[in-house]
C-alpha positions in Angstrom: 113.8 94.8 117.3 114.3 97.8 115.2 112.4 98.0 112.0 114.6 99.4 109.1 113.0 100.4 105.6 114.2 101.6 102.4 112.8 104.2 100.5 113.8 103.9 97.0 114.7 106.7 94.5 115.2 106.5 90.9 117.2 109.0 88.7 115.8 108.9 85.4 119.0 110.5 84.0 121.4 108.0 85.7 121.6 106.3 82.4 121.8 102.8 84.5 118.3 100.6 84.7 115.7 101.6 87.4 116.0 98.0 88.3 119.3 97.9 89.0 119.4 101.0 90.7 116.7 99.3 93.3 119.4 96.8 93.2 122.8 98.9 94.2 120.4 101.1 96.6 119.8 97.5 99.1 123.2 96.3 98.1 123.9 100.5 99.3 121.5 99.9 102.6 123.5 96.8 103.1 126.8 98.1 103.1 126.1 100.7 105.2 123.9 98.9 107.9 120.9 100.5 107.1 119.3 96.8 106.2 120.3 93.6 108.1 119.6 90.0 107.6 115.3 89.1 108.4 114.4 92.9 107.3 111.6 93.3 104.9 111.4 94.5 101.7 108.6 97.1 100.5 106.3 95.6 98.7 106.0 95.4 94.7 102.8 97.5 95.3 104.3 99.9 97.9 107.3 100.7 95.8 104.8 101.3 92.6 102.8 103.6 94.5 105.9 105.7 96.1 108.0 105.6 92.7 105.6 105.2 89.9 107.7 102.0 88.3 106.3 99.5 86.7 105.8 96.5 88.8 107.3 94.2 86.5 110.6 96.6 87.4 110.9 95.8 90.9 109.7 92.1 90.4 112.8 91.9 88.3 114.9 94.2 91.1 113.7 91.2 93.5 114.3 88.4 91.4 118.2 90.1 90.9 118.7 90.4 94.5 117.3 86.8 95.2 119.9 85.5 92.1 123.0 87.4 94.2 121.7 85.6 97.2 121.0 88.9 99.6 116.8 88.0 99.1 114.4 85.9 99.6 110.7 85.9 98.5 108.1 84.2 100.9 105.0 83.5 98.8 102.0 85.3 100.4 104.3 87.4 103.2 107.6 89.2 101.4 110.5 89.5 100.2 113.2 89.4 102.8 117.2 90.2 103.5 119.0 86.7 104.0 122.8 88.3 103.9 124.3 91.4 105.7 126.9 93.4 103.8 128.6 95.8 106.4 130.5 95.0 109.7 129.7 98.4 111.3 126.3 100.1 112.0 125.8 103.1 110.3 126.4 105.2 113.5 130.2 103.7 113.8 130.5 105.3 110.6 129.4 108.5 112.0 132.7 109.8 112.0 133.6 109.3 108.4 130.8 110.6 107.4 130.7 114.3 109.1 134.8 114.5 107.4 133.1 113.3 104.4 130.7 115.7 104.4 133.0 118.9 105.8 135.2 117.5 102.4 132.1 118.2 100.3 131.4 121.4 101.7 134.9 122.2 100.8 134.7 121.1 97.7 131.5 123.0 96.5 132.8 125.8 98.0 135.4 125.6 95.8 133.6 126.1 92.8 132.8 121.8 92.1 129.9 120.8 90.4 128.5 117.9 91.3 129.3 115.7 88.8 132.5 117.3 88.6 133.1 116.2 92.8 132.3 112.8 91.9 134.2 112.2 89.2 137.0 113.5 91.7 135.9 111.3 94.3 135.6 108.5 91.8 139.0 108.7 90.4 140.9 109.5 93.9 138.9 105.9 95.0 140.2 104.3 92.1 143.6 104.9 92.4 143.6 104.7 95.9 142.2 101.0 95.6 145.4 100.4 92.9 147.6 101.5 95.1 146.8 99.4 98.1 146.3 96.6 95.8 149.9 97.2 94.5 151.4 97.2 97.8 149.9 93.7 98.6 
């Protein structure tokens, strides 16, 4: 059995909660394969250590994910996944994910900042997503 971990990263400029960026970064893993159902968590005291949170910040991270029903705390062993997310491993996504990046490329090379190429991305995903759900 392969054992996955996530490494999490906060963005103190994000303007959204550490907590719930924990959150969207497993509900991210998920999504994407990178977790599946029976992986473990980091512990509160790991993720202090490697991100300088308080621990009271990823308790509540764990408790959220528990509440949306993709966790599980074991008293005395971890927090575990209980729900996969994605259909497809990360590697069937290989694909998408080199044109994705060759886009990017493109797009920096084009002058983009980076909050200018996701605000791009954003809105091209939004009204892509209106558009398919208009045609249903």
């Amino acid at each position: 059995m392969e054992l996955r971990v996530i490494e999490f990263h906060l963005d103190a400029r994000s303007g959204v909660a550490p907590y719930l960026q924990i959150v969207g970064q497993v509900r991210q893993a998920l999504l994407l394969g990178l977790l599946a159902e029976g992986d473990k968590l980091p512990t509160v005291k790991e993720v202090v250590a490697k991100v300088a949170i308080n621990p009271n910040t990823v308790s509540k991270a764990y408790r959220e994910l528990e509440h949306q029903g993709l966790a599980a705390a074991k008293p005395g062993v971890g927090t575990f996944i209980t729900q996969s997310l994605g259909r497809a491993s990360l590697a069937e996504h290989g694909p998408l994910q080199q044109e994705l990046r060759t886009w990017l490329a493109g797009a920096r090379a084009a002058g983009l900042t980076e909050p200018a190429i996701e605000a791009l991305f954003t809105s091209t995903f939004r009204e892509s997503a209106q558009r398919t759900e208009e045609e249903k």
